[in-house]
C-alpha atoms as a printed R data frame, in Angstrom:
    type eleno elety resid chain resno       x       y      z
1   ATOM     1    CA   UNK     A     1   8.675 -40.444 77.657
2   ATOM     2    CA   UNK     A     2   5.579 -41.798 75.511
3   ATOM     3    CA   UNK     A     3   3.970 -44.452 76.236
4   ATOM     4    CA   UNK     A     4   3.351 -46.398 73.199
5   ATOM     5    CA   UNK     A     5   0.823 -49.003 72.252
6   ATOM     6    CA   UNK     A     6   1.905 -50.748 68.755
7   ATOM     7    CA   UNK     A     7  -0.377 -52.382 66.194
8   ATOM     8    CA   UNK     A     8   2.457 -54.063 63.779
9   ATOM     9    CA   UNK     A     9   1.813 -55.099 60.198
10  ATOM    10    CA   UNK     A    10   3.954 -57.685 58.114
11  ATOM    11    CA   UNK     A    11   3.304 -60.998 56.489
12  ATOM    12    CA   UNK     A    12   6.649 -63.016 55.534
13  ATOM    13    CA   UNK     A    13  10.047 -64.389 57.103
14  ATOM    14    CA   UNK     A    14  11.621 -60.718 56.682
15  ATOM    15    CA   UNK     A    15   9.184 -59.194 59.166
16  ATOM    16    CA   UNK     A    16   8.789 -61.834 61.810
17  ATOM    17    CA   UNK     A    17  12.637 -61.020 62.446
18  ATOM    18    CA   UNK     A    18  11.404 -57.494 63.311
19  ATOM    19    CA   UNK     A    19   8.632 -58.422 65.318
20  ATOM    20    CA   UNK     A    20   9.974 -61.059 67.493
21  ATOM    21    CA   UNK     A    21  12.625 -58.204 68.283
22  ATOM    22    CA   UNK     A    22   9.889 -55.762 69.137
23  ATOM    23    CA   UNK     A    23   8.494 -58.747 71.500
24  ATOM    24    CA   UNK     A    24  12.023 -59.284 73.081
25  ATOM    25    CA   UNK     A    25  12.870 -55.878 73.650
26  ATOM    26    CA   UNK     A    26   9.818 -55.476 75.810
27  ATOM    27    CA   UNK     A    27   7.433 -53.648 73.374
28  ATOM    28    CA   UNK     A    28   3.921 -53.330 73.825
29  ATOM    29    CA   UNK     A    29   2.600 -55.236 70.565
30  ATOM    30    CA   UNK     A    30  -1.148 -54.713 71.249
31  ATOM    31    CA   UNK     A    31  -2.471 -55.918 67.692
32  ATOM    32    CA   UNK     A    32  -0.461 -57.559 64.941
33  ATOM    33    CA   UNK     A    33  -2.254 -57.244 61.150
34  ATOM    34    CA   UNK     A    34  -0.984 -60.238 58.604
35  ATOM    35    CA   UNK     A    35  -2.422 -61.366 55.823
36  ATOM    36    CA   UNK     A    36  -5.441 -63.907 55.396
37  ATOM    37    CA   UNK     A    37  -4.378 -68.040 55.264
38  ATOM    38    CA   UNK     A    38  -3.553 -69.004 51.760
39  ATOM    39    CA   UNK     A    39  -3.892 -72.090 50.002
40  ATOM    40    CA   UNK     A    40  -0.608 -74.091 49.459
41  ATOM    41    CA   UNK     A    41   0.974 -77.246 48.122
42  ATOM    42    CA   UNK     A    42  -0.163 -80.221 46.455
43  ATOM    43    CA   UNK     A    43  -3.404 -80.075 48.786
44  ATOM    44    CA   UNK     A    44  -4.038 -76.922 48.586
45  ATOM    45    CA   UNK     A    45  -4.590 -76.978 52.708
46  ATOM    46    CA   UNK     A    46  -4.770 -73.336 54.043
47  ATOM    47    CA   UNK     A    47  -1.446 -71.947 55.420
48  ATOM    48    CA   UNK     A    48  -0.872 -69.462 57.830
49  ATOM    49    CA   UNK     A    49   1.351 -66.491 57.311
50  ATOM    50    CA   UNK     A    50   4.916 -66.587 58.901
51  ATOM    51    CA   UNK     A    51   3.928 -63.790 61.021
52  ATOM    52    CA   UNK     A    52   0.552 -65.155 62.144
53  ATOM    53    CA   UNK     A    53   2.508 -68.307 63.090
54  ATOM    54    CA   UNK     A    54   5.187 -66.033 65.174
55  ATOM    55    CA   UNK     A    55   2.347 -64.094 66.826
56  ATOM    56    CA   UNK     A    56   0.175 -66.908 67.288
57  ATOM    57    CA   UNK     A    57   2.833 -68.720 69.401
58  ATOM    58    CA   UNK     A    58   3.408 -65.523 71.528
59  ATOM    59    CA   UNK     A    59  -0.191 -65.297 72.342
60  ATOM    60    CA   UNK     A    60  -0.629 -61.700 70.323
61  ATOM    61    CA   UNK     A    61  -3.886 -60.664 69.280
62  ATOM    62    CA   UNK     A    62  -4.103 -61.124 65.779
63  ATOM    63    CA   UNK     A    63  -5.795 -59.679 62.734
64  ATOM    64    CA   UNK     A    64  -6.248 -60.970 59.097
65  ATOM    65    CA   UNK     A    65  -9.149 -58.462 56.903
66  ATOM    66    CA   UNK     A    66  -9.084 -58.996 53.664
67  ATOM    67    CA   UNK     A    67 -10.467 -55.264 53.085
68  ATOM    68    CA   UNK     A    68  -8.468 -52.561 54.687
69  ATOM    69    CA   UNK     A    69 -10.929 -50.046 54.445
70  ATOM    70    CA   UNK     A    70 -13.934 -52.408 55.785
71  ATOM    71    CA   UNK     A    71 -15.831 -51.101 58.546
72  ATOM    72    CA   UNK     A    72 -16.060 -53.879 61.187
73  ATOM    73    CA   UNK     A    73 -11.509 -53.944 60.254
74  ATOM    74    CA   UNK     A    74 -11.484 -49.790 61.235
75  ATOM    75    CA   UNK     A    75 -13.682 -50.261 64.013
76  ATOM    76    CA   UNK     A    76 -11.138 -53.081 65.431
77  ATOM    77    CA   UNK     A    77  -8.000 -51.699 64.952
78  ATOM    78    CA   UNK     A    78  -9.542 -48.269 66.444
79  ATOM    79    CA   UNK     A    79 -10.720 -50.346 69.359
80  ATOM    80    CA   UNK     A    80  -6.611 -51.124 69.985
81  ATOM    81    CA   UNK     A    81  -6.153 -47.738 71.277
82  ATOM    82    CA   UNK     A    82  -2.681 -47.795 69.147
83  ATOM    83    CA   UNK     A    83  -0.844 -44.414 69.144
84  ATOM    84    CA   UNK     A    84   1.712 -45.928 66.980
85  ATOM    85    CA   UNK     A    85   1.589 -48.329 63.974
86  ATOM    86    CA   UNK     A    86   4.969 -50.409 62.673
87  ATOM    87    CA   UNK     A    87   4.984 -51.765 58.860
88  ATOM    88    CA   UNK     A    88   6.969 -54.597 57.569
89  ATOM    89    CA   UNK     A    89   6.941 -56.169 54.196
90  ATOM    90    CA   UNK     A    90   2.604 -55.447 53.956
91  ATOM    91    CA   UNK     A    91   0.549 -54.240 51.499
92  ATOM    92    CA   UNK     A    92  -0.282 -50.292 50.768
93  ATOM    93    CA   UNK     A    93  -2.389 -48.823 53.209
94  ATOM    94    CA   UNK     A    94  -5.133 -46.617 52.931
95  ATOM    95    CA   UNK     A    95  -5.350 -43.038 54.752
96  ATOM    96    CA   UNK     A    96  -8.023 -44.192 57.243
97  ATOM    97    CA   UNK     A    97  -5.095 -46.858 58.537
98  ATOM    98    CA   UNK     A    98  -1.695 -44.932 58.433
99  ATOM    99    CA   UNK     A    99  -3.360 -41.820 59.509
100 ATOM   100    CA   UNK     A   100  -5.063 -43.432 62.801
101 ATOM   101    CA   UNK     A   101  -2.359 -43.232 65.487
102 ATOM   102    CA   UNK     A   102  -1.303 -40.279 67.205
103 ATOM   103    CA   UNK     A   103   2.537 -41.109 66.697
104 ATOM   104    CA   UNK     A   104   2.072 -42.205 63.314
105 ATOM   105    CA   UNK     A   105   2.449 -45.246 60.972
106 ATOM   106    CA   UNK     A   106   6.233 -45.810 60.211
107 ATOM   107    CA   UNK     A   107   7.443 -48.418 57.778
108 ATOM   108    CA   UNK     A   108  11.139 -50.804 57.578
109 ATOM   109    CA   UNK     A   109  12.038 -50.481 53.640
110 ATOM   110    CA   UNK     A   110  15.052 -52.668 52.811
111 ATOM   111    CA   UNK     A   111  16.700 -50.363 50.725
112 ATOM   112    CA   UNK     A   112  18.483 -46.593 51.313
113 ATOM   113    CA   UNK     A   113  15.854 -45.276 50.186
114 ATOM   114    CA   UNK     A   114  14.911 -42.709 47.671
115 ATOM   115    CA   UNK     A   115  16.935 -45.196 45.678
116 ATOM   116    CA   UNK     A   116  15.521 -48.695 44.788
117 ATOM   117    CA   UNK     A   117  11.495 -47.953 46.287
118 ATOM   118    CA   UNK     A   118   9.557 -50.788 45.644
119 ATOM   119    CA   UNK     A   119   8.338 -54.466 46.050
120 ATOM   120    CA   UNK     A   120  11.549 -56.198 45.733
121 ATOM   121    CA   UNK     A   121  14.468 -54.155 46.659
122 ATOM   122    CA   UNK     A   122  17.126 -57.016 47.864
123 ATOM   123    CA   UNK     A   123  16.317 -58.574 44.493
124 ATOM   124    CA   UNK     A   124  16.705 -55.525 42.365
125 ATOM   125    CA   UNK     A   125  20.275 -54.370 44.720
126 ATOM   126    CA   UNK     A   126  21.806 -57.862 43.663
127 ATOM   127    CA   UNK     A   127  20.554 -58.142 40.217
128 ATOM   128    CA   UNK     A   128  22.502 -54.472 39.937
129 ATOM   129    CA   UNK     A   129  25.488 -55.135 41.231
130 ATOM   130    CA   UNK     A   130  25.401 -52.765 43.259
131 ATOM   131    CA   UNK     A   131  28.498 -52.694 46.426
132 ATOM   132    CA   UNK     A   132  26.164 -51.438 49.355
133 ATOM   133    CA   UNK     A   133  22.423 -51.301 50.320
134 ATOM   134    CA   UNK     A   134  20.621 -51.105 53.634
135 ATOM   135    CA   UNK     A   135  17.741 -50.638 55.375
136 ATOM   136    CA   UNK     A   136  15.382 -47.311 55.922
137 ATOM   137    CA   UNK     A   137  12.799 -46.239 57.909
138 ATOM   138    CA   UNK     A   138  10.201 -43.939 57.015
139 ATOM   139    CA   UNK     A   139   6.765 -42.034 57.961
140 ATOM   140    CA   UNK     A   140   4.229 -43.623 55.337
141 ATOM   141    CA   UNK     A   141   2.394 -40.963 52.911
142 ATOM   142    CA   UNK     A   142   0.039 -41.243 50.167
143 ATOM   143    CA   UNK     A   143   2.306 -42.777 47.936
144 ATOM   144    CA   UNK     A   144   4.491 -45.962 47.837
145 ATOM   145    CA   UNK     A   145   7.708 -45.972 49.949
146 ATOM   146    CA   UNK     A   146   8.003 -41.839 49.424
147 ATOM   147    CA   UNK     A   147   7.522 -40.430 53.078
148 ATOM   148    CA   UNK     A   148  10.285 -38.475 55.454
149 ATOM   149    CA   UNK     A   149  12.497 -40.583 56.178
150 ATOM   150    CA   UNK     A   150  13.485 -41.021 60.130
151 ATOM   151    CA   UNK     A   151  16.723 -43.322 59.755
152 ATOM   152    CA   UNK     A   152  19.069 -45.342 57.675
153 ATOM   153    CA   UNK     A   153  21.483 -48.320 58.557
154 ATOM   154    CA   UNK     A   154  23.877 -48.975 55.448
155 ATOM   155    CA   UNK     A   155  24.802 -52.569 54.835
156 ATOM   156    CA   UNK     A   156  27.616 -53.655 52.499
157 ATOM   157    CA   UNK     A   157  26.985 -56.376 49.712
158 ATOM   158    CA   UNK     A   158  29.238 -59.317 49.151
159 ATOM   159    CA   UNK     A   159  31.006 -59.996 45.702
160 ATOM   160    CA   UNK     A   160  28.905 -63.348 45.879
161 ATOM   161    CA   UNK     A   161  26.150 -62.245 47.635
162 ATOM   162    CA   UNK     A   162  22.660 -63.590 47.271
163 ATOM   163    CA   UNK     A   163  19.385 -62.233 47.363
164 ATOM   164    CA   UNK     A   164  18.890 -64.729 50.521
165 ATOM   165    CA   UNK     A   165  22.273 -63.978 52.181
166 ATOM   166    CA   UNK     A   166  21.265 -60.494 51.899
167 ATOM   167    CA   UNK     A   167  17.423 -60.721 53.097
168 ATOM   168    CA   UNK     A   168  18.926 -62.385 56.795
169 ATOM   169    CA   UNK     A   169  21.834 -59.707 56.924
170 ATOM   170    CA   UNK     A   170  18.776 -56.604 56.184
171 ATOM   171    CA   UNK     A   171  16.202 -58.424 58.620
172 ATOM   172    CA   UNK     A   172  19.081 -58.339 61.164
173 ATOM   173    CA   UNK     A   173  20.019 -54.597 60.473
174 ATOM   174    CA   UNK     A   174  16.442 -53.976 60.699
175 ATOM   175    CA   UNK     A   175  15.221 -55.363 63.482
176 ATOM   176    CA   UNK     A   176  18.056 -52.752 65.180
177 ATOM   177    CA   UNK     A   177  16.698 -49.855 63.133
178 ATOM   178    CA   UNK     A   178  12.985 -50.235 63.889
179 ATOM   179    CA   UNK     A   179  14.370 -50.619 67.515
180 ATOM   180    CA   UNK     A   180  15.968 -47.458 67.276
181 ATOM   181    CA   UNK     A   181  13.033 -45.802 65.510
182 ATOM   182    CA   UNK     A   182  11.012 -46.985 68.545
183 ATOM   183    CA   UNK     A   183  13.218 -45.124 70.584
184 ATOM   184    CA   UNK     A   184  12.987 -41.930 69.225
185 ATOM   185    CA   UNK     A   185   9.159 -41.934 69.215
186 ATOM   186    CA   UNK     A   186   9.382 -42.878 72.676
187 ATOM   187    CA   UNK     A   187  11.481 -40.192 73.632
188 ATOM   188    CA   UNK     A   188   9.808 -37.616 71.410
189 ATOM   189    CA   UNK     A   189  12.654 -37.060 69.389
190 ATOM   190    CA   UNK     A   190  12.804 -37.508 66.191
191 ATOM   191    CA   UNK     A   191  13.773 -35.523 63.149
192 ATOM   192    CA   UNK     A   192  12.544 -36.671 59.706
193 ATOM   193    CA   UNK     A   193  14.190 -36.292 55.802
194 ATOM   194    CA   UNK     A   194  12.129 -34.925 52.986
195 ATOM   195    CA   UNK     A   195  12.713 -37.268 50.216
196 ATOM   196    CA   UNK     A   196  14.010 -36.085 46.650
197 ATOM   197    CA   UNK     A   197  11.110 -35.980 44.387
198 ATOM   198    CA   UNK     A   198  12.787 -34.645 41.168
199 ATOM   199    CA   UNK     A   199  16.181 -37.062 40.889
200 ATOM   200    CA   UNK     A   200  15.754 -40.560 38.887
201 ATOM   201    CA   UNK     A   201  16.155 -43.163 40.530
202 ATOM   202    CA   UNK     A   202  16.784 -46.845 40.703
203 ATOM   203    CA   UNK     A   203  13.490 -48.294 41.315
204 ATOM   204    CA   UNK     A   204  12.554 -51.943 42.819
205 ATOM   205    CA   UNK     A   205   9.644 -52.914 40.548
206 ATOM   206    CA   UNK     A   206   7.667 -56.458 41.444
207 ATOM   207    CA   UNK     A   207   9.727 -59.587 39.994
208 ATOM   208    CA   UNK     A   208   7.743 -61.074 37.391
209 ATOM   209    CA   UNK     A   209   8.354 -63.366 33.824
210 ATOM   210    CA   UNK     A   210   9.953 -60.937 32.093
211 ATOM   211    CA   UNK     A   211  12.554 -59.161 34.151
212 ATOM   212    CA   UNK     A   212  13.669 -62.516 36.137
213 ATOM   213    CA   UNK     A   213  14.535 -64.480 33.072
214 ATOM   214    CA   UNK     A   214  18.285 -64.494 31.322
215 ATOM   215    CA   UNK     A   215  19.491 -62.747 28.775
216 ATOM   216    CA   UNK     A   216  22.468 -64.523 27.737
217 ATOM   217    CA   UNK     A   217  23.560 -61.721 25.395
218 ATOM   218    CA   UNK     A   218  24.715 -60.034 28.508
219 ATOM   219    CA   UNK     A   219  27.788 -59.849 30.189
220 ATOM   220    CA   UNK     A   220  28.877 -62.657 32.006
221 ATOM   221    CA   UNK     A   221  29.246 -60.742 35.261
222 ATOM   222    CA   UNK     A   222  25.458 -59.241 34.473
223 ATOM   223    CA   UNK     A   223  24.482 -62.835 34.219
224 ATOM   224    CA   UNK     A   224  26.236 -63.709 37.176
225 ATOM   225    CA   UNK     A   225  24.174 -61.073 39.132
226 ATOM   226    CA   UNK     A   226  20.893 -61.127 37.882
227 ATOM   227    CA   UNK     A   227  21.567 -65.879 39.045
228 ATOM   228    CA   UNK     A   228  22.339 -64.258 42.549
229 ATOM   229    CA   UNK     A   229  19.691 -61.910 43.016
230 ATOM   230    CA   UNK     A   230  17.152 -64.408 42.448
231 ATOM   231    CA   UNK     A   231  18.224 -67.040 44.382
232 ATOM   232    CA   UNK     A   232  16.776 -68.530 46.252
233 ATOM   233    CA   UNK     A   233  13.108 -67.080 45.452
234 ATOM   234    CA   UNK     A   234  11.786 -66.488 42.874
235 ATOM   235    CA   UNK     A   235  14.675 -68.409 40.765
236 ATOM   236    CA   UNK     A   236  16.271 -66.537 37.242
237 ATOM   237    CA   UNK     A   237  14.752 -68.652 34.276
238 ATOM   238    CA   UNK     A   238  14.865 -69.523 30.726
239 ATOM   239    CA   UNK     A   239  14.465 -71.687 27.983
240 ATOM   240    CA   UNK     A   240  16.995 -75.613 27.481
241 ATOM   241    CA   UNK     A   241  17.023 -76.342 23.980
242 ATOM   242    CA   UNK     A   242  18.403 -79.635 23.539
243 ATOM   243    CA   UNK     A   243  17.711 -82.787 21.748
244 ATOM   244    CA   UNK     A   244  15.033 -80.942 19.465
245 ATOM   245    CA   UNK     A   245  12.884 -79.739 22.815
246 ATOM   246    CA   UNK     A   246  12.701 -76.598 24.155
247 ATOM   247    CA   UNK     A   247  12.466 -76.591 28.359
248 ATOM   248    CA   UNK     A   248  12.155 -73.948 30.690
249 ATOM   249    CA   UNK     A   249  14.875 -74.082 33.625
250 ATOM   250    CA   UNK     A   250  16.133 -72.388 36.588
251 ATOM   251    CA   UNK     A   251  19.584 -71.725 37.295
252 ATOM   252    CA   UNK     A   252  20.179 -70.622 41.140
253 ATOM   253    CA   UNK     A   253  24.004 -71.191 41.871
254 ATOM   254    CA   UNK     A   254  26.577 -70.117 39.028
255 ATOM   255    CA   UNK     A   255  30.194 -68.445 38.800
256 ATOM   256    CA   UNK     A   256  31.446 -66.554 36.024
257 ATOM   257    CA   UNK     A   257  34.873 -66.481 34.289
258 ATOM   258    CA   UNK     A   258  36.328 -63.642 31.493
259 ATOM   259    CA   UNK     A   259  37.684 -65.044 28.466
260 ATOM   260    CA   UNK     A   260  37.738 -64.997 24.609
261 ATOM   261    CA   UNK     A   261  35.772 -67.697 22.665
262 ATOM   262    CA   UNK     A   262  34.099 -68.156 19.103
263 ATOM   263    CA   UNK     A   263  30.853 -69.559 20.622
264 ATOM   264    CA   UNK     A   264  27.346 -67.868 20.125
265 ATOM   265    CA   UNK     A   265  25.756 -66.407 23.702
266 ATOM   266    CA   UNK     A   266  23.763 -69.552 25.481
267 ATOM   267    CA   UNK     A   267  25.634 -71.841 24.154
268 ATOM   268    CA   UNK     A   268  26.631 -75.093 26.300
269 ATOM   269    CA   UNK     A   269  29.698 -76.787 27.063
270 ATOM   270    CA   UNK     A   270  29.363 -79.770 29.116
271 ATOM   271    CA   UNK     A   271  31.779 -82.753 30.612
272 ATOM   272    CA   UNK     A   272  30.518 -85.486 33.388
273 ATOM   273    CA   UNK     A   273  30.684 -82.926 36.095
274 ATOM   274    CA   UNK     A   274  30.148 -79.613 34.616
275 ATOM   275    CA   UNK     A   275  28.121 -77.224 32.725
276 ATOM   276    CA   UNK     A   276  29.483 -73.736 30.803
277 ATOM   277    CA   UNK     A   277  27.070 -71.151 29.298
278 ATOM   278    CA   UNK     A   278  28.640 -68.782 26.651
279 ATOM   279    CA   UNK     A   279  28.562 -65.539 27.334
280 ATOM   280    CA   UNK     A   280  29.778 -62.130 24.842
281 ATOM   281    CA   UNK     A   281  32.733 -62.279 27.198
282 ATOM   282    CA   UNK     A   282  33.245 -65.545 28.663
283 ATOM   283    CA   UNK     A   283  31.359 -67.897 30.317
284 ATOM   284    CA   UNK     A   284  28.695 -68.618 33.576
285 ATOM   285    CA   UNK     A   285  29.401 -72.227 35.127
286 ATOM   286    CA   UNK     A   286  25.872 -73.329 36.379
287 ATOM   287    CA   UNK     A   287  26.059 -75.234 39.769
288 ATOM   288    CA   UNK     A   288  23.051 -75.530 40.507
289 ATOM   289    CA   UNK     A   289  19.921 -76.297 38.452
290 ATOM   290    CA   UNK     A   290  16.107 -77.167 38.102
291 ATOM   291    CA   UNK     A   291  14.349 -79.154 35.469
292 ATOM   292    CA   UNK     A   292  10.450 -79.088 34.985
293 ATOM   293    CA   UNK     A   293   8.766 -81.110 37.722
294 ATOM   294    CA   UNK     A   294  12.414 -81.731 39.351
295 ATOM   295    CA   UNK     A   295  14.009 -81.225 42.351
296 ATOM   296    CA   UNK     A   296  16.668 -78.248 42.631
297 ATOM   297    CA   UNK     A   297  20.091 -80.424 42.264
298 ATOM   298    CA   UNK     A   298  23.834 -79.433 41.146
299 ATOM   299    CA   UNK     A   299  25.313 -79.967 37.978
300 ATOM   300    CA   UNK     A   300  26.922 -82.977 38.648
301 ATOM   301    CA   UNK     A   301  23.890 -84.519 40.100
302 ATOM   302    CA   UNK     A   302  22.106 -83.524 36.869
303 ATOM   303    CA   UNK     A   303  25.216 -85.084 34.421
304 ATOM   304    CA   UNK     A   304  24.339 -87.972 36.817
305 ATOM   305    CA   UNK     A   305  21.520 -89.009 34.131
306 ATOM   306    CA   UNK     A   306  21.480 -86.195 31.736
307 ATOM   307    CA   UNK     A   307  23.389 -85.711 28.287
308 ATOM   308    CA   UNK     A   308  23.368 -82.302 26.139
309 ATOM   309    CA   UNK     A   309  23.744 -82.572 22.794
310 ATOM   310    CA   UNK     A   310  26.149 -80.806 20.240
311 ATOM   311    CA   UNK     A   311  24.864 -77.610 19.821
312 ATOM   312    CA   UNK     A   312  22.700 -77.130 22.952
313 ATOM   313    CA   UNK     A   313  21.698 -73.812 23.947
314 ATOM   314    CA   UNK     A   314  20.501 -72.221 26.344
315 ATOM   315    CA   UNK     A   315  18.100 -69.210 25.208
């Protein structure tokens, strides 16, 4: 049996599930590493990370460098005496960090990983379509999300799944895993997969401008998809032309139907309590909706006090 001191690193709502399980289970968190307070909202006031908040409230000592490889930051996390280090939704690491502990520096992916390694995998297994995903743990290496893998935990996906709905089901599923990781440290046994280096492979690239907005020349299933793996954050976008402006929206709640029409892709039918999107082969119903400088609201909220005109598309 080791005895294990833990430094653990994470910044969002996915990895304070993980740590406050760590914390409950009895774990000896010696050090948690988040990142530094950003500004946010209107007034631009400093906000702490979701992590920092969770560790704060436990009384955990906590540490926020904005330089990884910094001197004072390596002689302070040295100073921990960790001979284990757990990684949760962070940024890359250098050597000098991952390499420090005796036991290693293990990482929680949220993917089965080799497939969909990345920044955004719940998005990416969503905006797919793909039937099952799950969660992976892994020795860190040089490179991003490529180390032996120590264990898996497969998770189905819903047929209306969400990247949100997903993210609590994985932080659940994970928490367990990086439990059970813990455990086989502890007892000094674990075995470790070599990931594939030659295979391609469905990758998890950051979400940015151009691969979260629409194409409406897709299917309407694809469309359907691409709506639920961006909801609720970072939103799927595109352009509202109607009444001789052009408007960028966000769609975040749809359903899709198959079935033969005349109508050009983006195209909008409306009545007083619902909006249809053409599609090649059928259409996406938008329930839910966000104007520029407006609140999220549904479609019927929206008809409320907003009119399309003939020929309104949506591009």
């Amino acid at each position: 049996m080791r005895d294990l001191r833990i430094v653990f690193m994470g910044t969002p709502d996915f990895a304070v599930g993980v740590l406050k399980s760590l914390v409950e289970s009895g774990a000896n968190i010696v050090g948690v590493i988040t990142a530094t307070d950003k500004p946010a909202g209107r007034g631009r006031k400093l906000r702490a990370s979701a992590v920092k908040t969770y560790a704060e409230a436990q009384g955990l000592h906590i540490l926020q460098p904005k330089n990884l490889k910094k001197e004072e930051f390596l002689e302070e996390l040295e100073s921990l005496k960790a001979n284990l280090q757990i990684v949760v939704a962070f940024r890359m690491l250098p050597k000098v960090v991952w390499a420090m502990p005796e036991y290693g520096t293990f990482n929680l992916h949220a993917s089965l990983l080799p497939e969909y390694r990345g920044a955004a995998p719940i998005n990416w297994a969503v905006m797919k379509g793909e039937k099952r995903t799950g969660v992976t743990t892994f020795f860190i290496d040089e490179k991003i999300d490529t180390g032996a893998i120590i264990a898996k935990k497969e998770v189905a996906i819903d047929s209306r799944e969400t990247a949100g709905s997903l993210h609590d089901k994985l932080m659940e599923v994970g928490s367990e895993l990086v439990l059970e990781t813990v455990e086989l440290i502890t007892e000094g046994d674990v075995e470790t997969t070599i990931q594939p280096t030659s295979e391609a492979l469905k990758e998890a690239p950051k979400l940015n401008n151009d691969n979260t907005k629409i194409n409406w020349e897709q299917t309407s299933e694809a469309i359907d998809a691409h709506i639920r793996g961006l909801n609720p954050y970072p939103g799927a976008w595109c352009y509202l032309e109607n009444n001789s402006e052009e408007i960028k929206v966000k769609i975040y709640g749809c359903n899709f139907s198959l079935e033969s029409h005349e109508l050009s892709p983006g195209s909008i039918i409306s009545s007083k309590k619902e909006i249809k999107v053409a599609t090649e082969d059928g259409f996406v119903e938008v329930l839910e909706i966000q104007l520029p400088g407006k609140r999220k609201m549904t479609s019927s909220d929206l008809l409320n006090g907003y009119s399309f005109n003939v020929g309104a598309k949506l591009l």
